[in-house]
C-alpha positions in Angstrom: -25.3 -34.4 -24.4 -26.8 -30.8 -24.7 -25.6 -30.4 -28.4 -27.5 -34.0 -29.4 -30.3 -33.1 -27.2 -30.7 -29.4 -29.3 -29.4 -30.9 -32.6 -31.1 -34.0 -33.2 -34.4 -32.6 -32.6 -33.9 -30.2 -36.0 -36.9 -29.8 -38.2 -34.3 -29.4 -40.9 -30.9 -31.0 -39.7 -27.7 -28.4 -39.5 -25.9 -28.2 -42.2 -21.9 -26.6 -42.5 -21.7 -24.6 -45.3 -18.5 -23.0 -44.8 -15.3 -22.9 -42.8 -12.4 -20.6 -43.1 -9.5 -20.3 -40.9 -9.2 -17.1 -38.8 -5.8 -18.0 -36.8 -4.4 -20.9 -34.7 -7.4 -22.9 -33.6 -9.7 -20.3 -34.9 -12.5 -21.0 -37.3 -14.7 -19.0 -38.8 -18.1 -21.1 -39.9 -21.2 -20.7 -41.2 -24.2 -23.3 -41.1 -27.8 -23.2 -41.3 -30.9 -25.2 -39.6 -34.4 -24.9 -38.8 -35.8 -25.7 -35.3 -39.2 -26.9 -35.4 -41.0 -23.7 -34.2 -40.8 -22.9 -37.5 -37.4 -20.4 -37.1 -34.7 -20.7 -39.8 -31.2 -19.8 -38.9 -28.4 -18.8 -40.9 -26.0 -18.1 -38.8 -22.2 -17.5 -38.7 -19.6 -18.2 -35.1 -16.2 -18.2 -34.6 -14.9 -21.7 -32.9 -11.6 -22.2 -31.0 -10.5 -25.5 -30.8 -8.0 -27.6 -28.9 -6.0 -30.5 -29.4 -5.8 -33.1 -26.7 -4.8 -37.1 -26.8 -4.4 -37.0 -30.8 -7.9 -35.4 -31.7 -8.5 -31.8 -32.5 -11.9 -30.5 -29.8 -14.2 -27.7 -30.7 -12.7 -26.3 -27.0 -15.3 -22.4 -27.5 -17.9 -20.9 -29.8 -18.8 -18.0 -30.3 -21.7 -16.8 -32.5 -22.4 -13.1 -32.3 -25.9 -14.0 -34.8 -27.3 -15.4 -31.9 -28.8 -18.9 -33.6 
């Protein structure tokens, strides 16, 4: 609910530009997106994820650019 709530009120929508894997379950990623104060954000977080019941869960991110 929080993610849709944050993402889906985007003044330009996010976009994934890049994931690389940085160990089991770790991702690094990079996306971009524009909030509609006007602030642009390129930013770049490391995500953990988790399988459970047959699908693969984004389980922790961490995004030391702080968008």
């Amino acid at each position: 609910g929080e993610l849709s709530r944050f993402y889906g009120r985007l003044e330009q929508p996010f976009r994934l530009i890049e994931v690389d894997r940085a160990g089991e379950n770790l991702y690094n990623v990079a996306y971009s997106y524009k909030i509609r104060n006007g602030r642009f954000c390129n930013g770049r977080s490391l995500v953990t994820t988790i399988s459970l019941q047959n699908q693969v869960l984004i389980e922790k991110i961490q995004s030391p650019s702080r968008c």
